[in-house]
N, C-alpha and C positions, 0 to 999 in steps of 0.2 A: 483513494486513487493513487496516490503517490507510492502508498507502500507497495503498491503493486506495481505500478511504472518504471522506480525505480530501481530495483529489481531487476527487471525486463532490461531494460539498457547497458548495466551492471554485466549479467549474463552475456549478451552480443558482442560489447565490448568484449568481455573477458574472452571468448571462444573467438572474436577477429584477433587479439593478438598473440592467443595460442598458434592460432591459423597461421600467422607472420612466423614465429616463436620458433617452432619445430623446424622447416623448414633452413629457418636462419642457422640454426644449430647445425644441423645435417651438414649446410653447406661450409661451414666451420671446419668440423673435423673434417670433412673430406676434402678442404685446401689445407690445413696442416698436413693432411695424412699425403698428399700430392707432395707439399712442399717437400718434403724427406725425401719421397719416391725419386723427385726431381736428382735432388741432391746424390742418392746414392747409385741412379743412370749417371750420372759426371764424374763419381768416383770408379764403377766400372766399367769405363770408357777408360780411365785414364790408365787402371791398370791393365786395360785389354791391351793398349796399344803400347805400352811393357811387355807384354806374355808372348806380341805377336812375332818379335824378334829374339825368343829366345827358340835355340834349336837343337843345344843340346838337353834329351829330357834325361832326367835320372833312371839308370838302371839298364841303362842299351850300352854299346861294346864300347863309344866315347866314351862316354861316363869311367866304366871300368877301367878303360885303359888310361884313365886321370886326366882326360882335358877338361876345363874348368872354362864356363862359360859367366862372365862377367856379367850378363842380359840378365841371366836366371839368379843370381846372387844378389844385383839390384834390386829385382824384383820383392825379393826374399824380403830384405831389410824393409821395401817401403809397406810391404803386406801388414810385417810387425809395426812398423811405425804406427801406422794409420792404424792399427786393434788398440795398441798402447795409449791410442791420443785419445778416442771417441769411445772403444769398450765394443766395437760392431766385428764381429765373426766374418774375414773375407778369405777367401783362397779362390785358386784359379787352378782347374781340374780338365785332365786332357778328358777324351771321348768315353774312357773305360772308367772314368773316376778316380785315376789315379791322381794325385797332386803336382801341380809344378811346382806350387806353394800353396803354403797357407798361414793365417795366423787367428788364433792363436794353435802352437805347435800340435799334431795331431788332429785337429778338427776336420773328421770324416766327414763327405756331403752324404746326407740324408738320400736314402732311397724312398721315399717315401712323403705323400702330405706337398705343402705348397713347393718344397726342395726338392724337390723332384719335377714337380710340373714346371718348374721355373727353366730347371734345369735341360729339361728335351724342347724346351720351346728354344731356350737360346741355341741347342746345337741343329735347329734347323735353319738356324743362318738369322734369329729375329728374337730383339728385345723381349723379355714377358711379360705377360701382359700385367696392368695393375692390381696387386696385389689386393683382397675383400677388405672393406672398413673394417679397421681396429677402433671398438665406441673404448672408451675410458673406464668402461666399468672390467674390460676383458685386459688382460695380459699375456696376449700377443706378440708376433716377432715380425717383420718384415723382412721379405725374402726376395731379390732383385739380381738379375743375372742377364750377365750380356755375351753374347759371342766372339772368340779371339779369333779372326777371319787368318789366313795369311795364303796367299796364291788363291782367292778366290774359293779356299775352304775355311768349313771351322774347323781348327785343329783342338780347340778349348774351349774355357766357358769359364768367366770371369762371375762367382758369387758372392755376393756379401748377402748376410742374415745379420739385421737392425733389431736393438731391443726399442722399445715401444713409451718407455716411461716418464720422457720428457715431452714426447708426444703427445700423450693423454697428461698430462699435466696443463699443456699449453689449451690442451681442448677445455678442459674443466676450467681453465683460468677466465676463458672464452663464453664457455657457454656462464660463468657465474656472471660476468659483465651483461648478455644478456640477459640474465634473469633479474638481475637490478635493474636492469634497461625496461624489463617488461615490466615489476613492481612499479618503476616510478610515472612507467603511461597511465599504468593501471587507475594508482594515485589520483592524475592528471586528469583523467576518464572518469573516475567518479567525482571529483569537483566539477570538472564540467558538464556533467551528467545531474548533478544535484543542481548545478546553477540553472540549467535545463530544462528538468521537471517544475524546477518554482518559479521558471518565467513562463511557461506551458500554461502550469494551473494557475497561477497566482487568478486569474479572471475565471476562472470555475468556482476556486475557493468564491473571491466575491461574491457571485452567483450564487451561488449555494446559500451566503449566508443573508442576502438578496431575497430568496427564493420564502426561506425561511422565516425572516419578517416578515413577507407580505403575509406566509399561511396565518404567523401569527396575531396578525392586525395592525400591524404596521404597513401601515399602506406605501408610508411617503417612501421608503425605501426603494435607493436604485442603486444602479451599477457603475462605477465609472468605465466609461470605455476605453480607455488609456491601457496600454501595456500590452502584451502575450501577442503570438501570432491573427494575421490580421481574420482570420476565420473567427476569432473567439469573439473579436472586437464587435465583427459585425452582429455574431451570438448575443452582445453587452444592448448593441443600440438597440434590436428587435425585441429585447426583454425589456427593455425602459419603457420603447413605443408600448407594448401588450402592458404593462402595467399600467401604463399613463391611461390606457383605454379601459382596463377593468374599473379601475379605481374612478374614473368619469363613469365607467356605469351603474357601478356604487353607490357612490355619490348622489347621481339623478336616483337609483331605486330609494336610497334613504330617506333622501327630501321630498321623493312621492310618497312616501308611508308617511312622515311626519305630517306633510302639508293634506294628505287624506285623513290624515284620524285628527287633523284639530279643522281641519272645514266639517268635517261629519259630525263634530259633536253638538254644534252649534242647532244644523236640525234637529239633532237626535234629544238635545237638553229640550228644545220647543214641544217637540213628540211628546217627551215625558211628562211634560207641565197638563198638553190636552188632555194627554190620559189622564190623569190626576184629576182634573175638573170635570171629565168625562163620567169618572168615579162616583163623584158628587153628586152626579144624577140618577143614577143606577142601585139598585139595592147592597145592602155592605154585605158584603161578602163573596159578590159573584167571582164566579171561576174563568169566566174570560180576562175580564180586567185584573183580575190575579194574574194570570197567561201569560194576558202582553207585557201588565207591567214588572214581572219578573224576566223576561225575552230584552224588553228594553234596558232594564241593568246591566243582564248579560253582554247586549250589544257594548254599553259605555262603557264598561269592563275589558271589555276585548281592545275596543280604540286608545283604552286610556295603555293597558301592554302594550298595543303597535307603536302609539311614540314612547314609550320608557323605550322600547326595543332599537328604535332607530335612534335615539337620545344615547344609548349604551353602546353602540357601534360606532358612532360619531364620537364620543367624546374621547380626548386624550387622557388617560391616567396620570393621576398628582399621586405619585409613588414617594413612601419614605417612609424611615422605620420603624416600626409598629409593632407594639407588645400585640402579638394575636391572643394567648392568652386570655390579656385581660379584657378586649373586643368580645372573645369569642365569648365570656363570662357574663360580660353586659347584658350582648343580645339571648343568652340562654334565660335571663333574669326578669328582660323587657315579654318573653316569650310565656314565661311560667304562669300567669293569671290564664294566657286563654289556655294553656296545658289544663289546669285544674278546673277549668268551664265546660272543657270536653272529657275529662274521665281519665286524661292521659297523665302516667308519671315521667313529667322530664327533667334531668338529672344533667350535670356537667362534669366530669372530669379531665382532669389535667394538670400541666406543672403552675407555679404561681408565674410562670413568664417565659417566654418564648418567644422572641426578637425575631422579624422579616420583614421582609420590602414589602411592602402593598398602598391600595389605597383607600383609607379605613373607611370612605362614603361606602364606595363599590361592595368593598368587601361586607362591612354590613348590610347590605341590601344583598348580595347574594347568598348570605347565613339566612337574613329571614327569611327569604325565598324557598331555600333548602329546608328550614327548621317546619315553615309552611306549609310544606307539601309534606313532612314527615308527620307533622297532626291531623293533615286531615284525611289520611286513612291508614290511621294506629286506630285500631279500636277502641273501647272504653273499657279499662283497668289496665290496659299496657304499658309497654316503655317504651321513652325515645331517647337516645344515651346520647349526648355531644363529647366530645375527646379530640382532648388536643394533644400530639407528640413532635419530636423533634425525631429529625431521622435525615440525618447529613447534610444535603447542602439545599435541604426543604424544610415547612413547620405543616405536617400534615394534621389536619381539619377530618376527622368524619362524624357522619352523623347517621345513627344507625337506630333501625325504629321496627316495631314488630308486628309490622301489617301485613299486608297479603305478596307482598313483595312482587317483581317483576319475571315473566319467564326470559329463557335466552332469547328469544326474537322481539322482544319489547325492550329490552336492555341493548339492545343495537339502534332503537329507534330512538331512546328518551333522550330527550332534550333538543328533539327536531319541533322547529316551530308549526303549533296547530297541532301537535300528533298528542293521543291522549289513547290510554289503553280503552279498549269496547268492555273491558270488565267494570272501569271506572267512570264511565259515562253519566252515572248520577253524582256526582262528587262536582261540585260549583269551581269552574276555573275555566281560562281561556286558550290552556294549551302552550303559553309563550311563557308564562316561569319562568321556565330552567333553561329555556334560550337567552332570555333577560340577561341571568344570572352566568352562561357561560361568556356571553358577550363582557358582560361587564369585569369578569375573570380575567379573558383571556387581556383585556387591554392592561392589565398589570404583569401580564408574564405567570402570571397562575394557571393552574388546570383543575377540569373536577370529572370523577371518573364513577360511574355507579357499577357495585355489583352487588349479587346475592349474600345477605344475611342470615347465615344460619341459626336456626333450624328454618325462620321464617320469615319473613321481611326486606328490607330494603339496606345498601351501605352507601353512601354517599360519601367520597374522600376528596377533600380542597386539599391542592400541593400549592403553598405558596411559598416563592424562593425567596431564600437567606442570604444569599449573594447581592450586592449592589448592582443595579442598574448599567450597562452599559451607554457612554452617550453617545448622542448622534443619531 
């Protein structure tokens, strides 16, 4: 959940402070790009109100006939000054375009492009308008022009054209502070986005791993409800209460199975004795009293599985490390006399030692059980092969035998208590085996999984883990 959580928050975050980001920028360069604008409306002001007092222009009969107008000479020089100082193209152009000044010398106003539009807006008596963003990727000139009014006309038209290069310098300098600005949220956003997720889940994790002892048979496990949002908490108590209540009805189902199959045996051993004396009366051989008194073993047989079964559910596992191996060798060994009683070849392979957690009562009693039910229906001249492997952070156990094997919709059911295939129905057993045997499995953290053996029979595979125990 996390990988995917955070993620999710990672993305929001990222895309709110693009959302800030752009913006922020935009409005950057468009107060740099103002800031100049500002600046170069105050320089042609300054030289409008120069221009507006000069009257003699070049090239009219004054002029010719040599009077010399001190206005338009001042003018001249501060034109140059101010090209010379900053590097920005100004001049100041009567109505026809002709120049009163300019600098630098020769610089013709453009007919054309924003020099031109700048320039009929100011000779209708009005600043022009602001010039389109220049982004830092374009190099650009700005173009700014005012009107030289005098008697309530325009007689001129004061232009300067700005190079752009300190301006998008200032912008880039701008937007780069930003973008370290937006990295180190960014940063700040996922630590507190990571601190986030693991005080979110931290009581999921719990839960989960809660959840998963109990499937496993760990009952006593719960949750502390301490930490994460108070919704989780309350998620913590209601899983304590519902466990506290399974596990009481557990509990009472287990000690009615136990306390029913050891009060029943007491009539059922009285039962057998009568029939037994009953016997004594009756000719040897009769098929009734054969009947009942095979029905009545069956019965004790069954009572005496229902408490191993409740005895295997209840009991806590004494786990520690254990050559499976040389267990699994034993019981192959303890098993071979009634192998050879019944016709059957059983065989053991495997390494001389093979180290896991288990608990070697359990664990032998769940081998017999398995080996058990692999004799008695392997037919006679068959095999039933035991093998043991190591296979990473498990010591896999199978037991594979070459009987009539199970189909897929019987292999979904085995090792349900009382379920017994209807092919197998004359085969003497109670049905609880291999329930026995997962019970007594699973309280060690082991598993055991059946499939089909090819070409024909049965695979039985015990996964017991090589890893230590966790405590608690």
């Amino acid at each position: 959940m996390r990988t995917r959580l955070l993620p999710l928050l990672i993305v929001l975050m990222a895309g709110v402070l693009l959302a800030l980001g752009f913006p922020l920028g935009a409005s950057l360069a468009a107060a740099e790009q103002q800031r100049v604008v500002v600046d170069r409306i105050d320089d042609t002001a300054r030289f409008a109100a120069l221009a507006q007092y000069v009257t003699i222009r070049p090239g009219t009969r004054q002029a010719r006939a040599g009077a010399r107008d001190e206005r338009q000479a001042t003018l001249q020089v501060e034109l140059g000054r101010y090209h010379e100082l900053y590097g920005i193209k100004v001049g100041v152009f009567y109505r026809d375009r002709k120049p009163m000044g300019e600098a630098p010398g020769g610089w013709a106003l453009l007919t054309e492009g924003e020099s031109k539009r700048a320039f009929e807006e100011a000779l209708a008596g009005r600043r022009s308008h602001d010039p389109d963003q220049v982004w830092p990727w374009q190099r650009g000139r700005l173009t700014v022009a005012s009107p030289v009014v005098r008697d309530g006309d325009v007689v001129a038209v004061v232009v300067t054209n700005s190079p752009t290069g300190q301006m998008r310098s200032r912008i880039w300098r701008g937007w780069a502070l930003i973008a370290a600005g937006e990295v180190a949220a960014m940063l700040l956003a996922v630590a507190a986005a990571e601190r986030l997720t693991g005080w979110v889940l931290r009581p999921v994790r719990v839960l989960d791993a809660a959840t998963h002892d109990i499937a496993t048979g760990r009952l006593a496990s719960r949750v502390a409800a301490s930490g994460g949002p108070p919704e989780l908490r309350r998620l913590a108590r209601s899983f304590n209460e519902m466990a506290d209540h399974v596990e009481d009805v557990l509990e009472q189902q287990r000690a009615f199975v136990a306390d029913a199959s050891h009060q029943l045996r007491n009539p059922l051993s009285a039962l057998l004795l009568r029939i037994e004396l009953l016997a004594l009366e009756l000719p040897e051989g009769n098929e009734e009293i054969a009947s009942v008194r095979a029905e009545g073993k069956r019965l004790a047989q069954v009572l005496d599985d229902l408490l191993d079964l409740a005895l295997a559910e209840h009991a806590a596992a004494d786990l520690r490390l254990t050559d499976i191996g040389e267990l699994t060798a034993e019981r192959v060994g303890a098993w071979r006399p009634v192998a050879d009683r019944a016709g059957v070849t059983l065989d053991y392979a495997g390494p001389s030692g093979a180290s896991a957690w288990a608990d070697p009562i359990a664990l032998s009693s769940a081998l017999d059980a398995v080996i058990d039910n692999a004799l008695k229906f392997t037919p006679d001249g068959e095999r039933v092969v035991v093998d043991v492997q190591t296979d990473g952070a498990t010591v896999r156990i199978t037991v594979a035998d070459d009987g009539p094997g199970l189909t897929a919709e019987e292999l979904e059911r085995v090792g349900d208590r009382f379920w017994r295939s209807n092919r197998h129905q004359n085969v003497s057993g109670s049905g609880l085996g291999l329930s026995i045997t997962r019970a007594l499995l699973s309280a060690g953290g082991a598993t055991i999984t059946y499939a089909p053996h090819e070409p024909h029979g049965l695979l039985v595979t015990i996964a017991v883990p090589r890893t230590a125990p966790q405590e608690g």
